[in-house]
C-alpha positions in Angstrom: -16.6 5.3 100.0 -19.5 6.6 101.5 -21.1 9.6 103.3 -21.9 9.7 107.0 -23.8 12.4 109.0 -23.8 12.6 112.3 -26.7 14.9 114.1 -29.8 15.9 115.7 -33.5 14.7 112.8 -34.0 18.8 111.8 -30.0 18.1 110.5 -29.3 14.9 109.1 -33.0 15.0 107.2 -31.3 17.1 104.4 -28.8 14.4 103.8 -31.7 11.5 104.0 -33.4 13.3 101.3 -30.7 13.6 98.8 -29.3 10.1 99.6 -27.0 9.5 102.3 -27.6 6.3 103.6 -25.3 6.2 106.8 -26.7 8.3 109.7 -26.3 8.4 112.6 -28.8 10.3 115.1 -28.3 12.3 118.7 -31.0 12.8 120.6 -31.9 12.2 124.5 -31.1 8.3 124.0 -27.9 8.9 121.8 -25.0 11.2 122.4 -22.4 13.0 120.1 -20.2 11.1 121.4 -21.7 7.6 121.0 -22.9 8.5 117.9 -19.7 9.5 116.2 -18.0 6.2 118.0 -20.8 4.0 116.2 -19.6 5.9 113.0 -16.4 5.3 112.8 -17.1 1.9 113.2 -18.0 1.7 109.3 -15.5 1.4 107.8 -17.2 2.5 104.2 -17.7 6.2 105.1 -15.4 8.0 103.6 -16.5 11.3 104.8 -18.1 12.3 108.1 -20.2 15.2 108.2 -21.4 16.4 111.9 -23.1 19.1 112.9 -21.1 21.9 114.8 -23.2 21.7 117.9 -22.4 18.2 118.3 -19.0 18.9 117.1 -18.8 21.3 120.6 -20.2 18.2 122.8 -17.3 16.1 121.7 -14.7 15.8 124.7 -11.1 17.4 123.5 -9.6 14.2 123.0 -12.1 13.2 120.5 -12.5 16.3 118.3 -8.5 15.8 118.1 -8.8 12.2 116.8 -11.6 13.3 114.1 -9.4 16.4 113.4 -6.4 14.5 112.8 -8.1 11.7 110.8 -7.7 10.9 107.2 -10.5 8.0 107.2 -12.9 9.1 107.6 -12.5 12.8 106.6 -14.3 14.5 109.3 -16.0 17.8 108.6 -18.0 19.7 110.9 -20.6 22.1 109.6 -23.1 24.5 110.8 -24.0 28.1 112.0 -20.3 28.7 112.7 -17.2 28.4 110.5 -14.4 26.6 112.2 -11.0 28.2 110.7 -9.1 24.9 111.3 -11.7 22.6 109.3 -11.3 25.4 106.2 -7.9 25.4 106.3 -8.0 21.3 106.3 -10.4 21.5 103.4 -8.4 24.2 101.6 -5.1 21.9 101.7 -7.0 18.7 100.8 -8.9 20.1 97.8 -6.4 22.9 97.0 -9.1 26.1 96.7 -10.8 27.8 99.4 -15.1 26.6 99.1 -16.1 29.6 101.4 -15.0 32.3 98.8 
């Protein structure tokens, strides 16, 4: 299993440096949505990290598909905390990583 980020360059930079091979950019050619479809596609990542401002330019019918899916695990990440995505995380790994 592998990581995948999904995101603008300034985000998914961090995740190039330290080794994540699978990423998959939005910018004026590519949107969220595009982006996260060519994703899922790969059917090695394990774990798909987006940014929360793409996470917001996802239609409602596909934030509930990522939010509902096991494979990939889907977590969204950024300047906001999303109380739904902790409470996912706290039930899959069984302690809370925000305290």
């Amino acid at each position: 299993m592998e990581i995948g980020v999904v995101g603008r360059d300034m985000f998914t930079t961090g995740f190039r440096l330290v080794g994540v091979h699978k990423w998959f950019k939005v910018n004026e050619e590519a949107s969220s949505e595009q982006a996260v479809a060519k994703a899922l596609k790969d059917r090695e990542i394990g774990v798909l990290v987006i940014h929360d401002t793409e996470w917001k330019e996802l239609g409602a019918k596909t934030q509930s598909q990522l939010s509902n899916s096991v494979h990939p695990t889907v977590i969204a990440i950024g300047a906001e905390v999303d109380d739904t995505l902790r409470d996912r995380i706290r039930t899959a790994v069984g302690v809370d990583l925000w305290k």
